[in-house]
C-alpha positions in Angstrom: 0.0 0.0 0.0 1.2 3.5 -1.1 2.1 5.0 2.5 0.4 9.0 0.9 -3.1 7.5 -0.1 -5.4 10.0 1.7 -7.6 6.3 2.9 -6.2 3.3 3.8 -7.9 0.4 5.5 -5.1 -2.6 6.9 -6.6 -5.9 7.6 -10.3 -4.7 9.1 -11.7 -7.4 11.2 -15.5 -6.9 12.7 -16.9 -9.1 15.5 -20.3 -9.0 17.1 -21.5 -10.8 20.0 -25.0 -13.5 19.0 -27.8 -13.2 21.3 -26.6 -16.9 22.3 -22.8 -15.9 23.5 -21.4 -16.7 19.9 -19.4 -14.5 17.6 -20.6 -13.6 14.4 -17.8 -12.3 11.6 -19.0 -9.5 9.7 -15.7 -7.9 7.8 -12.7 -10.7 8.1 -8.6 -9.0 7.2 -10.3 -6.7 4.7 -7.3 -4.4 3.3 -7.2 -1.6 0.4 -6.6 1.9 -0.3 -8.2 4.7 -2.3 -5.3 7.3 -4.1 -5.9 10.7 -4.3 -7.6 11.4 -7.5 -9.4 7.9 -7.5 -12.9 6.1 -6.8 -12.7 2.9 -5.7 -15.7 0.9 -5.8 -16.7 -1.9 -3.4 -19.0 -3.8 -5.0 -21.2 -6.4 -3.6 -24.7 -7.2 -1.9 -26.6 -5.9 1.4 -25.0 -8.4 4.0 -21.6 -9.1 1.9 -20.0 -6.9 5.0 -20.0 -3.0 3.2 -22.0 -1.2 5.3 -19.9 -2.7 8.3 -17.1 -1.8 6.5 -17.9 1.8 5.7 -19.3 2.5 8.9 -15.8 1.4 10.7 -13.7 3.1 8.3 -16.1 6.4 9.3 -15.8 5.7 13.1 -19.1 5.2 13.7 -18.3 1.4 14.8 -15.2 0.4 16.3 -12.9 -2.4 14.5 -12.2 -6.0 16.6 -8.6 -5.5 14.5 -7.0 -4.0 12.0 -6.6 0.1 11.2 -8.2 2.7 9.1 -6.2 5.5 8.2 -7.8 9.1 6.8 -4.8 11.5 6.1 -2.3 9.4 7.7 -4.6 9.6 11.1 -5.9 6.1 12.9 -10.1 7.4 12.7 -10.2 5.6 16.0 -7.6 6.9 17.9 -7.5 10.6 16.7 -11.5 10.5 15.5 -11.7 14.6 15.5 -8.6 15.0 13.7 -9.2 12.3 11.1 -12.7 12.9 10.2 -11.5 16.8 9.1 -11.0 15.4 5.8 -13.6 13.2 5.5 -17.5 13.6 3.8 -19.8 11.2 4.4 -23.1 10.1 3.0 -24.9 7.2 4.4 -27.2 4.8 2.6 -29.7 5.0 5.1 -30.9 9.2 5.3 -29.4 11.4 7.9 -30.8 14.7 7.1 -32.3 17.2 9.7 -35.7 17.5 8.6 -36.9 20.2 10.3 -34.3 22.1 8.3 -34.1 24.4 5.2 -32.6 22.3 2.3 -29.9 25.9 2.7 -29.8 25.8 6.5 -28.6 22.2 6.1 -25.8 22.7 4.5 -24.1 26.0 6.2 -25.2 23.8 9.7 -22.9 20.7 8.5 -20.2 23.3 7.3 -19.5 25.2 11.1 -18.9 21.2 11.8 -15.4 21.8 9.9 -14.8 25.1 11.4 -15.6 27.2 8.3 -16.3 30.6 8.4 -19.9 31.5 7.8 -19.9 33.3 4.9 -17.8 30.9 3.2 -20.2 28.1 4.1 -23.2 30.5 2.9 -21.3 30.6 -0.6 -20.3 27.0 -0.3 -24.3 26.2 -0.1 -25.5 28.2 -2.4 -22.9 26.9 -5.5 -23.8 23.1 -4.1 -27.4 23.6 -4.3 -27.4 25.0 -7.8 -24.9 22.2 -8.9 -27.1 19.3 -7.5 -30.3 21.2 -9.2 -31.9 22.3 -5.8 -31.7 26.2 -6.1 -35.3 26.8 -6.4 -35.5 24.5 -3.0 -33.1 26.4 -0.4 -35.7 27.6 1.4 -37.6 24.5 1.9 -37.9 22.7 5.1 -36.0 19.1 3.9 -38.9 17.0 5.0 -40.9 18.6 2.4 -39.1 17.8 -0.4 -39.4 14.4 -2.5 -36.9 11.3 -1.6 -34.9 12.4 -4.7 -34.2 15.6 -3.6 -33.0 14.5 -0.4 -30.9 11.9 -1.5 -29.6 14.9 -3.1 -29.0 17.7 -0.7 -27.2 14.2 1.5 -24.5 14.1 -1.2 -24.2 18.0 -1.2 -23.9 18.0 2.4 -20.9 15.3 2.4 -19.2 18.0 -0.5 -19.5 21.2 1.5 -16.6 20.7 3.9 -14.4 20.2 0.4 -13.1 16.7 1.6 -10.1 14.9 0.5 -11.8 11.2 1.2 -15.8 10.9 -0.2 -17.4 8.1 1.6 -20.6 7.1 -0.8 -22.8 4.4 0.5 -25.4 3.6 -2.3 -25.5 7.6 -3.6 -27.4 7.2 -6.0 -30.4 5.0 -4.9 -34.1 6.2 -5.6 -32.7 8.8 -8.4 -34.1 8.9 -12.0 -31.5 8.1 -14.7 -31.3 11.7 -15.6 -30.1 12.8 -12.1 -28.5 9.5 -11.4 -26.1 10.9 -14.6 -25.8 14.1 -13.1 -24.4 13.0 -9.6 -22.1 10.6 -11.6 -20.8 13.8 -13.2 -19.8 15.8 -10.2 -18.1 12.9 -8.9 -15.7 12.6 -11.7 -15.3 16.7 -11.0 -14.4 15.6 -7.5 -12.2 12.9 -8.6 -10.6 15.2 -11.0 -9.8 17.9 -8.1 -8.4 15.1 -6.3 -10.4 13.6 -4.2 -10.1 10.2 -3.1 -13.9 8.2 -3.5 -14.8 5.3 -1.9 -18.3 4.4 -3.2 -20.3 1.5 -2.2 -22.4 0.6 -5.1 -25.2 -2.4 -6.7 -25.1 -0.7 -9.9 -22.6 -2.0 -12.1 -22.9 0.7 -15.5 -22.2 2.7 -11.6 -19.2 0.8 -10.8 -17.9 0.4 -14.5 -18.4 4.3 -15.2 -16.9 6.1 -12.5 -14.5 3.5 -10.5 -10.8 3.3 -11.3 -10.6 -0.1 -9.1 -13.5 -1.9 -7.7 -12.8 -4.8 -4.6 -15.2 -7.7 -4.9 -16.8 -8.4 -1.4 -18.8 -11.5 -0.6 -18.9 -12.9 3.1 -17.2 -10.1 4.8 -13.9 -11.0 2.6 -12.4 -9.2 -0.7 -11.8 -11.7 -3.2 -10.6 -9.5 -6.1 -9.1 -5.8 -6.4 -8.6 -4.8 -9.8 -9.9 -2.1 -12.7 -13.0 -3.3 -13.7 -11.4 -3.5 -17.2 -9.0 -6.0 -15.7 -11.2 -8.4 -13.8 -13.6 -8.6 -16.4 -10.7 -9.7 -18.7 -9.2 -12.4 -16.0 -12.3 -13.8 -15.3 -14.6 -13.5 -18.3 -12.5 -12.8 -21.5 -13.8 -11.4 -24.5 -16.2 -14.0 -25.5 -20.1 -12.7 -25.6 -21.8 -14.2 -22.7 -25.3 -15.9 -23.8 -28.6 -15.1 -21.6 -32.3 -16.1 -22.6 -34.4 -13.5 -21.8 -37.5 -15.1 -22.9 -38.5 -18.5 -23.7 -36.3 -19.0 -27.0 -35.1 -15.9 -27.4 -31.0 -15.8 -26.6 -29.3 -12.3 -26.5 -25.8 -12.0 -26.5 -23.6 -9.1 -24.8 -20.2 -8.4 -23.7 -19.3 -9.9 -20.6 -19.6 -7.2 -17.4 -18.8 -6.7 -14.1 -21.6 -8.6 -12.8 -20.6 -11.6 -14.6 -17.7 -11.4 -13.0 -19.3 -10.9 -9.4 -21.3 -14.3 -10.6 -18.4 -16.2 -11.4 -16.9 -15.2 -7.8 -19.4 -15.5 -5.5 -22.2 -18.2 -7.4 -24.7 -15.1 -6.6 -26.1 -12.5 -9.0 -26.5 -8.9 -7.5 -29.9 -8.8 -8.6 -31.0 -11.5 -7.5 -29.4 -10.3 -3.6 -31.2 -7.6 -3.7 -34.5 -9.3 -4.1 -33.8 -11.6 -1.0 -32.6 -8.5 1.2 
């Protein structure tokens, strides 16, 4: 691992107690590192060990092992220091609803110490970039789940991090918006911000990600460009589905074919069970 890599996470290990005194392991010697100027994508289904993941590497839980570095600084030692350079947006909603959609976002800014007026500007450029200008004066629980899901990614951009934590960003957006979030992330990345994003979407993973790490279990099986992986594993020979009763379709071979190949599960099929 690159010592300068504004995240790194070094053998993660998460352990919970069962309700019957046993031990149940949710992340097991999970290690990987996001590079200034990258998104890494961990790709895989609810209960494959993400969410556990992200929410260590955050400091929201703490680790049984391992370490999780944000600017060089252990989040669990130094917490304050290391979450200066850190946004955050959660897959479940976090938003102060009883909030302007404005208000929210010069709130979260004081967090980082900036200076009021800066966070004022900083609100008002983020809400016009995310498409929310004619909502700043809106309480939050008024507007629609879009929206929200929205203003939650603004609010993890208004501290200017160097490490963007995205847990499912982009879920309950239309494909118009959906296109429009993926194109302020590669601004970000372009700026130089290191993006961890926690994705199902594979067009998602296979657009924005520089490196995806395959989770299935709690473990990562594969770290690689998606390029790469889908070369390793699946070649360049068109993979065959029947989408209806004898009717075949063939396609180029994909990230999820690769996840498949893996793990024996589809992500769509996951998804369905969760």
């Amino acid at each position: 691992m690159a010592a300068s890599a504004p995240l790194r996470v070094s053998r993660l290990t998460k352990r919970y107690r069962t309700r019957d005194g046993g031990s149940l392991e949710a992340v097991r010697d999970v290690s990987f590192e996001v590079r200034a100027g990258e998104c890494f994508g961990l790709l895989g289904p609810n209960g494959a060990g993400k969410s556990t993941s992200i929410h260590c590497i955050t400091g929201f839980y703490p680790p049984t092992s391992g370490e999780v570095l944000l600017g060089g600084v252990d989040v669990h030692r130094e917490p304050k220091r290391a979450r200066r350079i850190l946004g955050v947006c959660d897959q479940e909603e976090t938003l102060d609803t009883d909030f302007r959609a404005y208000d929210q976002l010069v709130r979260h800014a004081t967090f980082f110490r900036i200076p009021v007026e800066e966070g004022r500007r900083r609100a008002s450029a983020l809400l016009e970039r995310f498409g929310l200008g004619e909502k700043s004066q809106e309480l939050v629980e008024a507007l629609s789940g879009g929206m929200r899901r929205r203003l939650q990614v603004a609010r993890a951009l208004v501290s200017g991090p160097q490490v963007l934590v995205l847990d499912e960003p982009t879920t309950g957006l239309d494909p118009e918006v959906r296109r429009v979030l993926w194109q302020i992330l590669m601004e970000e990345r372009g700026k130089g911000a290191a993006i961890l994003l926690c994705t199902h979407y594979m067009e998602e993973a296979e657009r924005l990600c520089d490196r995806v790490g395959i989770i299935a279990k709690g473990r990562i099986l594969e770290v690689d460009s998606p390029r790469a992986l889908i070369a390793r594993h699946m070649g360049t020979a068109a993979v065959e589905e029947e989408i209806r009763p004898g009717a075949i379709w063939r396609r180029p071979p994909n990230l999820e074919d690769v996840y498949l190949r893996l793990t024996g599960t589809r992500l769509d099929h996951a998804r369905e069970r969760q």
